[in-house]
Each structure stands twice: as C-alpha cells, then as structure tokens.
C-alpha positions as a Markdown table, in Angstrom:
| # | Residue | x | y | z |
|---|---|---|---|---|
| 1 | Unk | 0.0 | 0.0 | 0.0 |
| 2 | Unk | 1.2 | 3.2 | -0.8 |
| 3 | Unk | 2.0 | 5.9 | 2.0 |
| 4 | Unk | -0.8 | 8.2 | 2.5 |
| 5 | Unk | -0.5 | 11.4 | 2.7 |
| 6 | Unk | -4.1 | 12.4 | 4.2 |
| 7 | Unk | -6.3 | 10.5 | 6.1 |
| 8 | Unk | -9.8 | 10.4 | 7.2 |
| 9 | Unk | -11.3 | 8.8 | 10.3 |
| 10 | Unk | -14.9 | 8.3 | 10.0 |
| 11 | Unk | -17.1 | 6.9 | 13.0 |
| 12 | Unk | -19.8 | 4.7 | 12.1 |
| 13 | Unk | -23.5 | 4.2 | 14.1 |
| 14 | Unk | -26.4 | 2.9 | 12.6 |
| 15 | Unk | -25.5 | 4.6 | 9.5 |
| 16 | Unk | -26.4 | 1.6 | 6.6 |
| 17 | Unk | -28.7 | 4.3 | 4.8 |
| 18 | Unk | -25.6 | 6.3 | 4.1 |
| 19 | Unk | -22.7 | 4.2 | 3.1 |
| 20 | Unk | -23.4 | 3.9 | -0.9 |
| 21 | Unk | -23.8 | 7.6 | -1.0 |
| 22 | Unk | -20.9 | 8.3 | 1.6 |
| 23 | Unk | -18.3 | 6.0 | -0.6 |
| 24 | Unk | -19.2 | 8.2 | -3.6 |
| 25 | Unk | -18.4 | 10.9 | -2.5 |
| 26 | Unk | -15.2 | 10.3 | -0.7 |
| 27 | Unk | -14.2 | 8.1 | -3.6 |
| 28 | Unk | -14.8 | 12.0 | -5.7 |
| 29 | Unk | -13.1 | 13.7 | -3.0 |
| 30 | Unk | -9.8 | 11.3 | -3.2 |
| 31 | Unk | -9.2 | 12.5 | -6.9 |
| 32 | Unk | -9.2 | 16.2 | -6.3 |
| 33 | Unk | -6.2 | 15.4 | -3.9 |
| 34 | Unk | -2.8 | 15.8 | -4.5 |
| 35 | Unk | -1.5 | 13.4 | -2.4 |
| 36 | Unk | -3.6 | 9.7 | -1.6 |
| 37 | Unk | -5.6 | 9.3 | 0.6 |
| 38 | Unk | -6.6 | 7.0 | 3.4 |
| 39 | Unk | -9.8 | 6.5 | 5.4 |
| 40 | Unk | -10.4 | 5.0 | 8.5 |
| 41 | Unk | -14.0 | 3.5 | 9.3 |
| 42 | Unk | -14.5 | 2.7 | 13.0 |
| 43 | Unk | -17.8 | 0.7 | 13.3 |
| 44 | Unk | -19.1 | 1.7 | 16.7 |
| 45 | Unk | -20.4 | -1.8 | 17.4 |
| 46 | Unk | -23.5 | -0.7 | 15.4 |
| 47 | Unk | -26.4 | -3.0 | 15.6 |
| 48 | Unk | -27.3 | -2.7 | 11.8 |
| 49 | Unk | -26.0 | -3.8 | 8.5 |
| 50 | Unk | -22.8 | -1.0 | 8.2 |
| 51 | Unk | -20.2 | -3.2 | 8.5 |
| 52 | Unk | -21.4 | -5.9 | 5.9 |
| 53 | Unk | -22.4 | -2.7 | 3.2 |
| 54 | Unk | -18.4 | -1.3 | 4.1 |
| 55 | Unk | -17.1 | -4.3 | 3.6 |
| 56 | Unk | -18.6 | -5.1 | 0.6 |
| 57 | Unk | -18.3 | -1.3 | -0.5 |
| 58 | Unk | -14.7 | -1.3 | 0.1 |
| 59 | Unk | -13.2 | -3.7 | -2.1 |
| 60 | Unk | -14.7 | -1.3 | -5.4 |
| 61 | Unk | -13.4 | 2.4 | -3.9 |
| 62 | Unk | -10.0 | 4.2 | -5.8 |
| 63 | Unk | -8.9 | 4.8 | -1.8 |
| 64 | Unk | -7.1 | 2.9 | 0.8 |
| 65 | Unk | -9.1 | 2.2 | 3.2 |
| 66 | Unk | -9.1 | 0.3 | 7.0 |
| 67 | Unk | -12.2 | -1.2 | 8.5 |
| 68 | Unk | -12.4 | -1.2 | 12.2 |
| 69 | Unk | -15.1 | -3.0 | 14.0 |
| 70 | Unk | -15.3 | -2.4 | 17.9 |
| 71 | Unk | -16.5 | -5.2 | 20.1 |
| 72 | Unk | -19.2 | -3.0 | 21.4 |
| 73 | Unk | -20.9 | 0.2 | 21.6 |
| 74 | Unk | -18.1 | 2.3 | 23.8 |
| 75 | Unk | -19.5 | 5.7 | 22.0 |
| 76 | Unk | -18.0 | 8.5 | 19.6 |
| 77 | Unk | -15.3 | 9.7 | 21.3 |
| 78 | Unk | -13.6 | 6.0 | 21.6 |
| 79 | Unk | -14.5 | 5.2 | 18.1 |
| 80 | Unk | -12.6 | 8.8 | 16.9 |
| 81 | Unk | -9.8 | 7.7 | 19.5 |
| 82 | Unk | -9.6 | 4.7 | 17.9 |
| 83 | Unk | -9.4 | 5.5 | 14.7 |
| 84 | Unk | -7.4 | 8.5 | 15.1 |
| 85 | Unk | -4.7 | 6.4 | 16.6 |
| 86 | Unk | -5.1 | 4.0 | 13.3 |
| 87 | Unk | -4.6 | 7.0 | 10.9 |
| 88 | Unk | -0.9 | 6.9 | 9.3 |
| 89 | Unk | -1.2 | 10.3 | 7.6 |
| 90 | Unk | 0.4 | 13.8 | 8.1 |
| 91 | Unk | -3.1 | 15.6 | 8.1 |
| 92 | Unk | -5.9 | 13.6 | 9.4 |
| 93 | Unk | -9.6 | 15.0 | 9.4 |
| 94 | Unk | -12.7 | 13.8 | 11.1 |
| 95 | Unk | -16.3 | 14.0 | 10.2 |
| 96 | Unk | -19.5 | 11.6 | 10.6 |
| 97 | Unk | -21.0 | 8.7 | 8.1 |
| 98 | Unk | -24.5 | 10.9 | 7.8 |
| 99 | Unk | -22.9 | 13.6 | 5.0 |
| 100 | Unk | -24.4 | 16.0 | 6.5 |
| 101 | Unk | -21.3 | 18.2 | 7.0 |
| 102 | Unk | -20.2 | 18.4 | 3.5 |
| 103 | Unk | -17.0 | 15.8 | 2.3 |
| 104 | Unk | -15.5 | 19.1 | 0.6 |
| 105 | Unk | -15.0 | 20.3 | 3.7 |
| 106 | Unk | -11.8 | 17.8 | 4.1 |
| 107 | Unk | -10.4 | 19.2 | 1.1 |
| 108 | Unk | -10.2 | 22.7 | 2.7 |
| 109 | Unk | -9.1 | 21.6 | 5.9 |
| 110 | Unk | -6.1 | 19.6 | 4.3 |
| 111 | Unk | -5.5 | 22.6 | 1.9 |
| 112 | Unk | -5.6 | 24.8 | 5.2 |
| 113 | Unk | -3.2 | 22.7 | 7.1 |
| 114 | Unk | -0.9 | 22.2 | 4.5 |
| 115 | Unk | -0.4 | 26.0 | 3.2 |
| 116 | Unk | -0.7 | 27.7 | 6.7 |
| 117 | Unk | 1.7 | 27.4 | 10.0 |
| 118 | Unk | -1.6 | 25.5 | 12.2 |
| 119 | Unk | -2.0 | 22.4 | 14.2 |
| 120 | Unk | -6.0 | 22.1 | 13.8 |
| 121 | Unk | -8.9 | 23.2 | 11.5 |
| 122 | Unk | -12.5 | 23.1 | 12.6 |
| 123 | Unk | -15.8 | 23.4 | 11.0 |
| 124 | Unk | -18.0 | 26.3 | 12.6 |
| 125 | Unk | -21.1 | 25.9 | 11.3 |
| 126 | Unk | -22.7 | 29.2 | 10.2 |
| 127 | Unk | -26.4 | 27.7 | 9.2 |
| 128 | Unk | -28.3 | 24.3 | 9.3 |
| 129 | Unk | -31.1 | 22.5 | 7.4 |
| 130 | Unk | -32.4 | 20.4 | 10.3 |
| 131 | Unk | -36.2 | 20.8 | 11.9 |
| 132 | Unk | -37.3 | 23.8 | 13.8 |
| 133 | Unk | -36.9 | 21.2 | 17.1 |
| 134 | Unk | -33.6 | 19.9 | 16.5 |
| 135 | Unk | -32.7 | 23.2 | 15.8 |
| 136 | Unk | -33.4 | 24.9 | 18.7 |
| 137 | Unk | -32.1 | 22.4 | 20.7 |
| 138 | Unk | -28.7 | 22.4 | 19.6 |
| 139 | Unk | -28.4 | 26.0 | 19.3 |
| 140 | Unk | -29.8 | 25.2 | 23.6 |
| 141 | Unk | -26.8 | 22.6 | 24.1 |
| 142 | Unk | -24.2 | 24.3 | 22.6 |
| 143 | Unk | -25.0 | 27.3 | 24.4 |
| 144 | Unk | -24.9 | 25.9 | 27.6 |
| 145 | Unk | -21.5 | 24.6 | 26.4 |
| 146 | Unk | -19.8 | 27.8 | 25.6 |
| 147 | Unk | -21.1 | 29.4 | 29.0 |
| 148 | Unk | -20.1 | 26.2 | 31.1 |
| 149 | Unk | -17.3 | 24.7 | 29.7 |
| 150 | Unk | -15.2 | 26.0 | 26.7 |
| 151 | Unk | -16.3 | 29.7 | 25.8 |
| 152 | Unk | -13.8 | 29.3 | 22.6 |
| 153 | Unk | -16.2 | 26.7 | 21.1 |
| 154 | Unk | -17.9 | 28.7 | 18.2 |
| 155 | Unk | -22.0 | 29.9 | 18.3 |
| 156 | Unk | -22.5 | 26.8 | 16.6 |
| 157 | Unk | -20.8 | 24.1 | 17.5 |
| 158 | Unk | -18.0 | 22.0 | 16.1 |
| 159 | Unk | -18.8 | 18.3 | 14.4 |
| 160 | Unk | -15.8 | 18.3 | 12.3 |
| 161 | Unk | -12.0 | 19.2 | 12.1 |
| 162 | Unk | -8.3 | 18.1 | 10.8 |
| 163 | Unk | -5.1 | 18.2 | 12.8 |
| 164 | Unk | -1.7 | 17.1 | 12.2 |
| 165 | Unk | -0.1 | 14.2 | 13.3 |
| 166 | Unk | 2.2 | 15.4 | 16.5 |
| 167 | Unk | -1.4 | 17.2 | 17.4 |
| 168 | Unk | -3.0 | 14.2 | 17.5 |
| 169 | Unk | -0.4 | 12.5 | 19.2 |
| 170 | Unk | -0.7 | 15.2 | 21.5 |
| 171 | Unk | -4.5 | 14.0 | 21.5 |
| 172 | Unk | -4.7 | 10.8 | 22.5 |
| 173 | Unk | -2.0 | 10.7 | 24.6 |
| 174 | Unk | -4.4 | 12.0 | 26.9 |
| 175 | Unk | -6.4 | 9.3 | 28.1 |
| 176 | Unk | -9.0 | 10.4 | 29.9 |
| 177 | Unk | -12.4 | 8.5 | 30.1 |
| 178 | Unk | -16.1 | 10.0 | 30.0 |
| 179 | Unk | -14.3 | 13.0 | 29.0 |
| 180 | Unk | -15.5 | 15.1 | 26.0 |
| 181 | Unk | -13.5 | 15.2 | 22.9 |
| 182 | Unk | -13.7 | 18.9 | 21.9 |
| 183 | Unk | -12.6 | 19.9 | 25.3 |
| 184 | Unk | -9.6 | 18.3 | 25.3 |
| 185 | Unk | -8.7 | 20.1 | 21.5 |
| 186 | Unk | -9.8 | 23.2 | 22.5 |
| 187 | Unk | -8.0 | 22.7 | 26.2 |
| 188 | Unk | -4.9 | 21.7 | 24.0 |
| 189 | Unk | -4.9 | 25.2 | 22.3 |
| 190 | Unk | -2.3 | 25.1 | 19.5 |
| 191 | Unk | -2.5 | 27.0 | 16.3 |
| 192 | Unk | -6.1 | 26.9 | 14.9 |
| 193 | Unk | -8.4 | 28.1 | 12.6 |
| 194 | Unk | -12.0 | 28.3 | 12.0 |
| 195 | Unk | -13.7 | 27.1 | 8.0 |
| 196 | Unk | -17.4 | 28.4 | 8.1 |
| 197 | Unk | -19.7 | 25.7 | 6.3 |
| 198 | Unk | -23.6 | 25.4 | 5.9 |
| 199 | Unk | -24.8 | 21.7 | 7.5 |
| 200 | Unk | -26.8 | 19.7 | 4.7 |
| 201 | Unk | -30.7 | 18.0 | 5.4 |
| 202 | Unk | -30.5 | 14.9 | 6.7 |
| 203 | Unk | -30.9 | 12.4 | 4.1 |
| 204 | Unk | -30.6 | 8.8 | 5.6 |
| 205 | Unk | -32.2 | 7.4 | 8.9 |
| 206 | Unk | -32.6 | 9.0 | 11.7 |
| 207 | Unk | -29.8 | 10.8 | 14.4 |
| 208 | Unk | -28.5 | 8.6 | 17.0 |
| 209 | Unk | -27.2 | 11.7 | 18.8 |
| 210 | Unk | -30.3 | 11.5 | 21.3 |
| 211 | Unk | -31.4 | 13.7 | 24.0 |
| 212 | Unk | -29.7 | 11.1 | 26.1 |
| 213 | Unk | -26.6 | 11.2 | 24.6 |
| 214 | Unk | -26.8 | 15.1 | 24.7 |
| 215 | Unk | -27.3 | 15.5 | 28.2 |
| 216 | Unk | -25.1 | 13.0 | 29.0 |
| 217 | Unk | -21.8 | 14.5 | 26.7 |
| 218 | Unk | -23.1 | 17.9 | 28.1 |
| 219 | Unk | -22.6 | 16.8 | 31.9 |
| 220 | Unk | -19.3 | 14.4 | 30.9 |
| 221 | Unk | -18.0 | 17.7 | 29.6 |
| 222 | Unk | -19.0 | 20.0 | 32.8 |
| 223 | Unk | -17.5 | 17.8 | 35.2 |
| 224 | Unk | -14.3 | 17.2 | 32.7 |
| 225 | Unk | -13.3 | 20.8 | 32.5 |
| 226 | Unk | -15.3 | 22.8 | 35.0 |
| 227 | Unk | -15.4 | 23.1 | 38.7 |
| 228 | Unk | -18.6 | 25.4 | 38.5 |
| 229 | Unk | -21.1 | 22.7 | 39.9 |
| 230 | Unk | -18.8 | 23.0 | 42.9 |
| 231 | Unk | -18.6 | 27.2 | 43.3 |
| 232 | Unk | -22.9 | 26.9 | 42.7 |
| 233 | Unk | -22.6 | 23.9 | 45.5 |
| 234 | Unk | -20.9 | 26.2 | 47.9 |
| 235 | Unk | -22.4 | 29.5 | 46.8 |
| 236 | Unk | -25.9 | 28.1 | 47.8 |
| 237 | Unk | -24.3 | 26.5 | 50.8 |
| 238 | Unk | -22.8 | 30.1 | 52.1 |
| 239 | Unk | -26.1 | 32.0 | 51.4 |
| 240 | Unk | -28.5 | 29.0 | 53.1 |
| 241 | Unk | -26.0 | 29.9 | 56.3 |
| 242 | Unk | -27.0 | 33.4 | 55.9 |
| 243 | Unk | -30.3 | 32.7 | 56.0 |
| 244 | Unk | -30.0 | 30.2 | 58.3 |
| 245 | Unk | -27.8 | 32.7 | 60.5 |
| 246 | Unk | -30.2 | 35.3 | 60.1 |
| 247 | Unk | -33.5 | 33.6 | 61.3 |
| 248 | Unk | -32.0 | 32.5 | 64.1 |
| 249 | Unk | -31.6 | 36.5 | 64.9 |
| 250 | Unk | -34.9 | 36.4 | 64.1 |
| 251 | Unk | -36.1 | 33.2 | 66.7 |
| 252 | Unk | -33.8 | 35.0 | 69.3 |
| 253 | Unk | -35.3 | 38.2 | 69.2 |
| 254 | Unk | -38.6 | 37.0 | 69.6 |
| 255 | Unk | -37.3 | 34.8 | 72.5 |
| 256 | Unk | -35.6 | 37.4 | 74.2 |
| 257 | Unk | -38.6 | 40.1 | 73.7 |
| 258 | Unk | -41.4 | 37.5 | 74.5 |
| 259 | Unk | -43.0 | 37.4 | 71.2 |
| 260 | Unk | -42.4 | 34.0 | 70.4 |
| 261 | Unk | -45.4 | 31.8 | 70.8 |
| 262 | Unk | -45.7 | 28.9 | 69.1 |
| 263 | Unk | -43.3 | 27.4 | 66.7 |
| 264 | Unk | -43.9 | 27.4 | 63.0 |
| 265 | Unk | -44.4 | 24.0 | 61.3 |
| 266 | Unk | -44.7 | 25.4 | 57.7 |
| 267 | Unk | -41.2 | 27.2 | 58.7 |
| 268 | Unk | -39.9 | 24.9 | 60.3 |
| 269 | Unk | -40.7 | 22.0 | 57.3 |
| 270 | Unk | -39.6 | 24.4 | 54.5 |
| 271 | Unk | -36.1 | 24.8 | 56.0 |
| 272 | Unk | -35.8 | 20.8 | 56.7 |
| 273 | Unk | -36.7 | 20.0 | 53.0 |
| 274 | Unk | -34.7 | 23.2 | 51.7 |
| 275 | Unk | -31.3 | 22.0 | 53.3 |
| 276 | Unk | -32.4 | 18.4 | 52.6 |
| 277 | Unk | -32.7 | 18.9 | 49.5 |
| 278 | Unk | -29.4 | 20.7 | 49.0 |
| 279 | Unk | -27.5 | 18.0 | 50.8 |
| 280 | Unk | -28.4 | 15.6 | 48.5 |
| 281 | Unk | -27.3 | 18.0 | 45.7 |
| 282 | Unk | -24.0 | 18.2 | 46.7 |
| 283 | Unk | -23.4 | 14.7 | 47.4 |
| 284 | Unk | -24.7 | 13.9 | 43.7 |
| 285 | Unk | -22.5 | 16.4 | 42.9 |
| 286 | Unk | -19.1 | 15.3 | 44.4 |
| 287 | Unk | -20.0 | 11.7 | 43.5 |
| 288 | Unk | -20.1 | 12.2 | 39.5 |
| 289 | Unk | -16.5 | 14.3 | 40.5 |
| 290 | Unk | -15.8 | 11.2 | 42.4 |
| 291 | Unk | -17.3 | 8.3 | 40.2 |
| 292 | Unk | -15.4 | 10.2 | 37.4 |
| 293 | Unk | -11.8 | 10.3 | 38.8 |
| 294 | Unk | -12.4 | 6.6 | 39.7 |
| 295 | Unk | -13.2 | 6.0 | 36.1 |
| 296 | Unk | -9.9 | 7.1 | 34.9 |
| 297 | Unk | -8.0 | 5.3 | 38.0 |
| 298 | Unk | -8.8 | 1.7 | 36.7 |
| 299 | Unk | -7.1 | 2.3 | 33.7 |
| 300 | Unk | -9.0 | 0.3 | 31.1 |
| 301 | Unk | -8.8 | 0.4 | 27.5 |
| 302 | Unk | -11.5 | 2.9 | 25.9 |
| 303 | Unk | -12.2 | 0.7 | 23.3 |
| 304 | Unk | -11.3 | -3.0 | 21.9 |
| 305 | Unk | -11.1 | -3.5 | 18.2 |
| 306 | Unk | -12.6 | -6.9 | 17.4 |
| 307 | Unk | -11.4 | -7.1 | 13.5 |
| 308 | Unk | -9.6 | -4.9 | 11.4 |
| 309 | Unk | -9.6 | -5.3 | 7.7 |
| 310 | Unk | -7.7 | -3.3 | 4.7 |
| 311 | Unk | -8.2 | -2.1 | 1.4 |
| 312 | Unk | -5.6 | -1.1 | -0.6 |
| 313 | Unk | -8.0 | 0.5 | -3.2 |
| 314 | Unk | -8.5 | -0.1 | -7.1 |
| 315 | Unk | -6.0 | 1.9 | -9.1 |
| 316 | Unk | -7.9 | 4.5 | -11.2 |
C-alpha cells in the first residue's frame, strides 16, 4: 500500500442508509487530492447492517481504506480515538457517516493545514437544514456549552476538524475517560483556525445523537473541565448559612422580647426540606466528580477493536 499522505477517520453508528452515498463521495473527494488518501472507518459496534455494506463497498473504492469493527458500543469519542490512533497520515480530518457536514470540507481543511503554519482546523457551522426542534435544541446545548465549559467553542458548535499528526499524538495521549472530545482540543490550544460551512438535510435514517446522549456528553463535559457545579454547590451553601444565621436573629429576638409563641411547622418544614434537599445535591455532585476520577483510576482500554480489515484500493 502506498503511504498516505491524508487520512480520514470516520465513525460509524447505525449509518447503513448512508454508506453507498458516503463512498461516492469520498471516492470524488480522493481524486481532487494531490497526495492519496486513506480512510479510517470505526464501526461503533452498530447494531445494523454498516459493516457488511463497508465491507462489501470497500473492495470497489480508488482509496485505501481500514475497517475497524469495535467489540461493542463504547461511544463516539472511543470510536474517533480509535481510529485516530489508526490514521498513518500527516493531516488527518474527522467528520461523521450521515454527510451531512459536506466531504469538501476535508479538502479545505487539508488545503488549510498544509499552506498555513496550524496544528487544527475546525468546522464552525454558520447555518443548518435540520427541523425547527432539532434546531433549537442544539443552538440550547451548545449554548450551555460555551457558557459552562469551553467559551472558545464557536456559536454553533463544532462536528468536524483536521489536525496534524504530532497534534493528535498530543491528543490521544491524553487518556481520559467519559471525557468530552472537543474539550480536550480546545484545552490543548495550538495553532487553529475556524472554516465556516452550511450543514446539509438529513438524508438517511434517523440521528443517534439522542437527547440522552446530549445530556449526558453535556454533563461528561462540565464535570471534565469545569469546577462550576462546585462554586454553585458552595455558593448556595454560604447563602443558606446566611439565611440560616439570620432567622436565628430572628427566633432570638422573639425569644428574648417575648413574642415568640408557638413554633412554626410550615417554617420549620420548608427549612428541613430546603437543606435536605441541598444536601443531596451536593453529594450527587461530588460523587459524579468522584465516580469520574475513579473512572480514569482503573485504567482500562476505551475501546477493543474486534477485527480490522484493509483495502488497498483499485488503481484508477
């Protein structure tokens, strides 16, 4: 096989809809190169029939190409890992199986990378065809991304982006689990630059990036590079012991003065169920910190390739 010069890493997830379509088009892409090209498909332990359609689409593409199929489902960010760490390339990009960030975007992130002085290119995405709901939503999560964890991340959010090899050595030699990939890029830093890019309708199946997933990459993220649930945990702590401090002015006053008759059981519940309440908050709080940092003590692989198969690619 010849050495490749570029290389893409493409994660795969119920994704069978797209692969004919998704081979065209990187099989276009590889042409208007001028170097080869390389792809890297990391099937996600998807329960559908992607594997069988790449391996049978394979063996007819002008690229070389490696076929990665994990034992299980271990998530995105393992499966880019994974095949990140796979890629033998200079420049390596990313981007998903559902095209709907465009393929030519690749070209522009390798033609970025190779004319400018930078170590990573992303995709800010300046518009989207996706439903009013979907919409909203992500223009919700990524919000609450920016303010909470990386306030570089553009108004948009990133899918896709290239970086050079030592970057991604850089990368993955961090090996953090239920950590969030784009943190650990943009907590990196490096020399980096921003390709604006409209995201294309959905035209195969249906997202596997559920609410779920969302909220669970959302708090992964949070707890990875922010100690804010912490500051809010003691904030409110500080402020119920000045309430706390000051109704007990209140209870000696009345003492003291002989107004106090009866004792309040409305009062009396509401501050029970209030510090309750907020004592089991903070212990769910230091336990994901906790749970987290246990994670990463046991020190176990974030993913295990079951096969791996290559295609050299049929000359042209």
């Amino acid at each position: 096989m010849v050495k490749a010069r570029y290389s893409i890493v493409i994660p795969v997830y119920k994704n069978e809809g797209s692969i004919a379509s998704l081979l065209q088009a990187l099989d276009g892409m590889a042409a208007t190169l001028d170097a080869p090209l390389e792809v890297i498909f990391v099937v996600d332990g998807s329960p559908d029939a992607s594997f069988a359609r790449l391996e049978s689409g394979l063996r007819t593409v002008t690229f070389q190409a490696r076929l990665i199929l994990l034992s299980r489902n271990f998530g995105a960010f393992a499966a880019i890992r994974c095949g990140l760490a796979e890629a033998t390339g200079e420049f390596i990009g990313v981007m998903a199986a559902d095209l709907q960030e465009p393929p030519s975007l690749m070209r522009d992130f390798f033609s970025a990378l190779t004319s400018k002085p930078l170590d990573v290119v992303f995709g800010q995405r300046l518009s989207r065809h996706d439903p009013g709901l979907s919409k909203i939503a992500s223009n919700l999560f990524w919000s609450i991304y920016r303010r909470l964890v990386q306030p570089d991340v553009p108004e948009g959010g990133v899918d896709v982006f290239a970086l050079t090899a030592p970057f991604r050595d850089r990368l993955i030699a961090l090996g953090e689990a239920n950590s969030s990939l784009l943190g650990l890029l943009f907590w990196l830093g490096g020399r980096r630059e921003f390709v604006g890019y409209t995201r294309l309708e959905r035209q195969h199946g249906r997202s596997a990036w559920t609410l779920k997933k969302k909220v669970t990459y959302l708090l992964d993220s949070v707890f990875a590079f922010s100690d804010l649930p912490v500051r809010v945990l003691m904030g409110t702590g500080l402020a119920g012991l000045g309430v706390a401090f000051l109704l007990g002015l209140v209870v000696l006053a009345a003492r003291v003065f002989g107004t106090y008759q009866v004792p309040g059981y409305a009062g009396s519940m509401l501050a029970i169920l209030f510090f309750g309440a907020l004592n089991t908050f903070g212990i769910g709080i230091v336990g994901n910190y906790a749970w987290r940092a246990y994670e990463n003590t046991k020190q176990r692989p974030l993913n295990i390739v079951s096969m791996r198969l290559d295609f050299p690619g049929k000359p042209q």
